[in-house]
Rosetta silent file (secondary structure, phi, psi, omega in degrees, C-alpha in Angstrom):
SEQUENCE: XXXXXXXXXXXXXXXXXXXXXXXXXXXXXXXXXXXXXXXXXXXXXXXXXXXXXXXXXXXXXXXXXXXXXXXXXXXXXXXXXXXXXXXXXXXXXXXXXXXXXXX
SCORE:     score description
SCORE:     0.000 S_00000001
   1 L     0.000  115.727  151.461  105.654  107.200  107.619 S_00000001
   2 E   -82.010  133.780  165.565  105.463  106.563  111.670 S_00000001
   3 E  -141.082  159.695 -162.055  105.106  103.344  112.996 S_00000001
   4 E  -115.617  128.811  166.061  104.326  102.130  116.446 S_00000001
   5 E  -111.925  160.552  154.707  105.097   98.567  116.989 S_00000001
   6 E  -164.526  129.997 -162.650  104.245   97.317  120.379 S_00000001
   7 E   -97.401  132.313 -178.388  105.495   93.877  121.417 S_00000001
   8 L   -93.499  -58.187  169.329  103.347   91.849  123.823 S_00000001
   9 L  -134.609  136.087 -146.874  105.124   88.574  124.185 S_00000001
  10 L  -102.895   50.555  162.528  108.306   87.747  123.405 S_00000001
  11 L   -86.030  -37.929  179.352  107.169   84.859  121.251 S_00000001
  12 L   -95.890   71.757  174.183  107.029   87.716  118.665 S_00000001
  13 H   -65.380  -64.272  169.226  110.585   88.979  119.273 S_00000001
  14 H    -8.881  -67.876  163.094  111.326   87.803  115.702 S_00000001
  15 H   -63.742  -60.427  164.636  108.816   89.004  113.882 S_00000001
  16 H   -32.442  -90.940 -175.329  109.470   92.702  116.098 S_00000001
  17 H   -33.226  -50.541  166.921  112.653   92.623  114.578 S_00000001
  18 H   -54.313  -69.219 -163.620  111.823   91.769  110.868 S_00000001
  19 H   -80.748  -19.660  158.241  109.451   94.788  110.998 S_00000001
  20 H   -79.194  -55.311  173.407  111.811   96.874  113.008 S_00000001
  21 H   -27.535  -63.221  179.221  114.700   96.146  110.407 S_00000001
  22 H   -62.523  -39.489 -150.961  112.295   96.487  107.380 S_00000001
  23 H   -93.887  -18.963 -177.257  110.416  100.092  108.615 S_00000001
  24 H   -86.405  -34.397  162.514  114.360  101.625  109.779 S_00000001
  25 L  -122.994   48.957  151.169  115.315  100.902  106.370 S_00000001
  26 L   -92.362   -3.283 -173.095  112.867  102.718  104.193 S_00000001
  27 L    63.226   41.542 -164.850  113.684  105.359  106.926 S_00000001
  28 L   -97.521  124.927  167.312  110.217  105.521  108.899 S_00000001
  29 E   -54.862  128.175  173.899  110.285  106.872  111.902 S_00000001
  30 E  -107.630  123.953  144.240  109.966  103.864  114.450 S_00000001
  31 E  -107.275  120.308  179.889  108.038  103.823  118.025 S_00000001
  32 E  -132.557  133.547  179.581  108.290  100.745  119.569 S_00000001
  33 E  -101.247  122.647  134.100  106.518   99.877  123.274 S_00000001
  34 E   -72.232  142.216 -161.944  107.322   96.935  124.961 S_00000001
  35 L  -153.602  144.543  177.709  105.082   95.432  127.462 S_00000001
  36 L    69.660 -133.581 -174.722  104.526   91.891  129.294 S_00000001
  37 L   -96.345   18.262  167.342  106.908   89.569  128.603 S_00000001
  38 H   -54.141  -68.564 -167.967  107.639   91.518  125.178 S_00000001
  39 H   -19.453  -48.207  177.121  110.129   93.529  127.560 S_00000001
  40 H   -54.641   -5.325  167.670  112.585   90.630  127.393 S_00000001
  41 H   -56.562  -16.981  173.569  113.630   91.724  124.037 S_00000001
  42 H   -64.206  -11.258 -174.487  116.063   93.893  125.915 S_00000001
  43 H   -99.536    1.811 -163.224  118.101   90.955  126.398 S_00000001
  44 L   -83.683  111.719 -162.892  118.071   89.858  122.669 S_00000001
  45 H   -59.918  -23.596 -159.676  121.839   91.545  121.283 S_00000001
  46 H   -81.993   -3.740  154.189  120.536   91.890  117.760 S_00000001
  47 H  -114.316   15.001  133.584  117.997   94.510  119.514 S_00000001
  48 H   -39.044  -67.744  160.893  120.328   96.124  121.366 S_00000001
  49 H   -58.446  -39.724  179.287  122.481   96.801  118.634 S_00000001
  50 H   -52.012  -50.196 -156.427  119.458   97.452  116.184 S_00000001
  51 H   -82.707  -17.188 -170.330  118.700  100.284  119.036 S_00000001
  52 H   -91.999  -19.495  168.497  122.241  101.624  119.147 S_00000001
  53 H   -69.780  -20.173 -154.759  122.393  101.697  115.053 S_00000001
  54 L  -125.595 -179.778  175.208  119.067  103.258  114.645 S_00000001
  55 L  -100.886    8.186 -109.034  117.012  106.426  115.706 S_00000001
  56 L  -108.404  147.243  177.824  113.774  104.147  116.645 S_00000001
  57 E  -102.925  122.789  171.524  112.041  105.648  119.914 S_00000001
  58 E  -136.667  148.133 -175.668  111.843  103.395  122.123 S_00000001
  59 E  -140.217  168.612  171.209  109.737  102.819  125.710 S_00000001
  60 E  -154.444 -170.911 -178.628  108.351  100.107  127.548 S_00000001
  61 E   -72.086  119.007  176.633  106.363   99.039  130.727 S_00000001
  62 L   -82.385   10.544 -166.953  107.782   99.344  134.160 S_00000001
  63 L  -123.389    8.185  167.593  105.543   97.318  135.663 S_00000001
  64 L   -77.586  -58.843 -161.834  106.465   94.329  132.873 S_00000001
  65 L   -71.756  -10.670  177.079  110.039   94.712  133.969 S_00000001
  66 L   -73.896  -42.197  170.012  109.216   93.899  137.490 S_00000001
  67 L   -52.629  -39.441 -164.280  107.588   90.878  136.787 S_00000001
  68 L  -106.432   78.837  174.994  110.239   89.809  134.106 S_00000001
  69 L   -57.729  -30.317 -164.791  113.920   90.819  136.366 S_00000001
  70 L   -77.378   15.689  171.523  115.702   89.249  133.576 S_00000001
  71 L  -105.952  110.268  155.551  114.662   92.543  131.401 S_00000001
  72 L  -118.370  103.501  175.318  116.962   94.717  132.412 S_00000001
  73 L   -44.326  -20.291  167.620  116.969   98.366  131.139 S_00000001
  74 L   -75.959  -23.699  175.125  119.945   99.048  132.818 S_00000001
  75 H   -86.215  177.968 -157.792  122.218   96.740  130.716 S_00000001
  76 H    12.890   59.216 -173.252  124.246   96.989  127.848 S_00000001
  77 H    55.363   31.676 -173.746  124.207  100.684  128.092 S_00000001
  78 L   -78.676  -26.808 -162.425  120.289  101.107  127.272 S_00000001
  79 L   -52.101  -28.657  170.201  119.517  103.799  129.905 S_00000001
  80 L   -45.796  -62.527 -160.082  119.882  106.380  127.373 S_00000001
  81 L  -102.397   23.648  171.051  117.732  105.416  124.641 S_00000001
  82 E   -97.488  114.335  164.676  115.045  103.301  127.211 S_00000001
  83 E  -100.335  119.695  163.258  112.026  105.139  128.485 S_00000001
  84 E  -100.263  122.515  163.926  110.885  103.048  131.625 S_00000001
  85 E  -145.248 -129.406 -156.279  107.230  104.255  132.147 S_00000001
  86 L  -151.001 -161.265  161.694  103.961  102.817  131.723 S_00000001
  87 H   -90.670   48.239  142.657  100.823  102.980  129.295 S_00000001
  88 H   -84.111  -39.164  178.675  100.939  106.412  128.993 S_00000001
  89 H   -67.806  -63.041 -157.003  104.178  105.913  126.679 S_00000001
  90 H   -45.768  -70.774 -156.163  101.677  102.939  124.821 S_00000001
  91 H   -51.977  -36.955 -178.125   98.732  105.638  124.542 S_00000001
  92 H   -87.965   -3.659  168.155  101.337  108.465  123.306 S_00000001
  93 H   -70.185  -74.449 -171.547  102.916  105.496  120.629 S_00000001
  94 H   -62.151  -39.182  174.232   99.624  105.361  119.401 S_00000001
  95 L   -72.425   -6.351  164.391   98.526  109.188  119.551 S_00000001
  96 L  -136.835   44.035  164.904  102.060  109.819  117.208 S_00000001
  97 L  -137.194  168.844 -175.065  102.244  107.382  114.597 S_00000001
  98 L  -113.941   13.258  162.131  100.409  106.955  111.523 S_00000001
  99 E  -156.750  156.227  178.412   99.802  102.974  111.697 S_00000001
 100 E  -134.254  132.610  164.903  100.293  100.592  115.026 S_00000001
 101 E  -112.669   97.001  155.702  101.439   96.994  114.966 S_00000001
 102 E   -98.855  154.314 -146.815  100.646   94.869  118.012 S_00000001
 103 L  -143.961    0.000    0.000  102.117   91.939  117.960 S_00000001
């Protein structure tokens, strides 16, 4: 199974996590886009760590992060596994999984 989550506001950081947690361990491929103030989940450590433990593709909106400064892609060593683009990564989330979760 793929699944595409993509977090809108980071009222559901929580739930994004429960559903990242649950779909990495059944072994599911994970896409997850962040976008609006979803983006601040970069500051949360359990999904930091979650991203450095896991394979989970992840990308989010650069024009979110401008808006939000305190999401910064640059910290705790994310630049690796951080795609900053735009909704072309949402539209290719959706074009390669086989269910989407927006949340």
């Amino acid at each position: 199974m793929r699944l595409g989550i993509v977090v809108t506001d980071q009222q559901f950081a929580d739930q994004a996590m429960d559903l990242l947690r649950g779909a990495d361990g059944r072994g599911w491929e994970l896409r997850c886009f962040l976008t609006d103030s979803g983006v601040r989940m970069l500051g949360r450590e359990d999904f930091r760590a979650f991203l450095g433990a896991s394979q989970a593709h992840v990308s989010l909106c650069e024009l979110s992060v401008d808006r939000y400064p305190d999401a910064d892609p640059h910290a705790g060593g994310l630049d690796e596994r951080v795609i900053v683009g735009g909704q072309y990564q949402d539209a290719e989330l959706v074009k390669n999984t086989d269910r989407v979760i927006v949340l």
